[in-house]
C-alpha positions, 0 to 999 in steps of 0.5 A, a space after each residue: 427721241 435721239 434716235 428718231 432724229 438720227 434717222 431722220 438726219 440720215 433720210 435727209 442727206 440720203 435724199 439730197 445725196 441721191 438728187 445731187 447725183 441724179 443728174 451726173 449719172 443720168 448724164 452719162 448714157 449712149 444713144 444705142 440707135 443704127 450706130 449701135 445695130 452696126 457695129 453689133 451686126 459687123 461683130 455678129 456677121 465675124 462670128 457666125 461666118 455668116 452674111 446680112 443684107 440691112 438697111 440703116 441711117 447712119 450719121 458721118 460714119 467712115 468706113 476704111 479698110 482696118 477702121 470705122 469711125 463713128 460721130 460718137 461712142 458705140 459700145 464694142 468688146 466691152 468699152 465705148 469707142 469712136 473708132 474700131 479698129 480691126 484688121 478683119 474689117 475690109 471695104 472695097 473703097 473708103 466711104 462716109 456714110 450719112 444717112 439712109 443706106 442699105 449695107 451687104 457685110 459679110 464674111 469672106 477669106 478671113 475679113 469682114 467685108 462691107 459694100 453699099 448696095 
């Protein structure tokens, strides 16, 4: 009977432990949208020495010469981060992007160019 109980008592707090919890961890998540595909799509075109022309909808991102800024955290080189920050990363002129918008990134010389179309 004791050990029914003990069972019993330790299923009860296990649940109510769980549903304590449940709402902190659900909490913390990263909206993986055009942010997201972005800075993963920079981060692709430096590897592969490569080019993309893609269309994305973009909210208040800044893109800088060594910088792009993001509203909120996008996840790169393995931390969540509002700015990246990189000397590869090149534009023409500073811009804020916000909303749809067609970006040719492609790599040249050693950096990472961004241009709007």
């Amino acid at each position: 009977m004791e050990r029914t109980i003990e069972v019993l008592l330790v299923s009860i707090l296990t649940l109510v432990a769980v549903l304590y919890v449940y709402p902190m961890v659900r909490g913390v998540t990263l909206r993986l949208d055009d942010n997201q595909e972005f800075i993963t799509d920079v981060y692709y075109v430096y590897l592969t020495q490569g080019s993309l022309l893609r269309g994305y909808h973009l909210r208040n991102v800044t893109l800088m010469n060594n910088s792009i800024v993001f509203p909120t955290a996008v996840l790169f080189n393995g931390s969540a981060s509002r700015v990246i920050s990189s000397s590869i990363i090149r534009v023409r002129e500073n811009m804020t992007l916000d909303g749809f918008c067609v970006l040719r990134i492609y790599y040249r010389e050693g950096y990472v160019w961004i241009e709007k179309q």
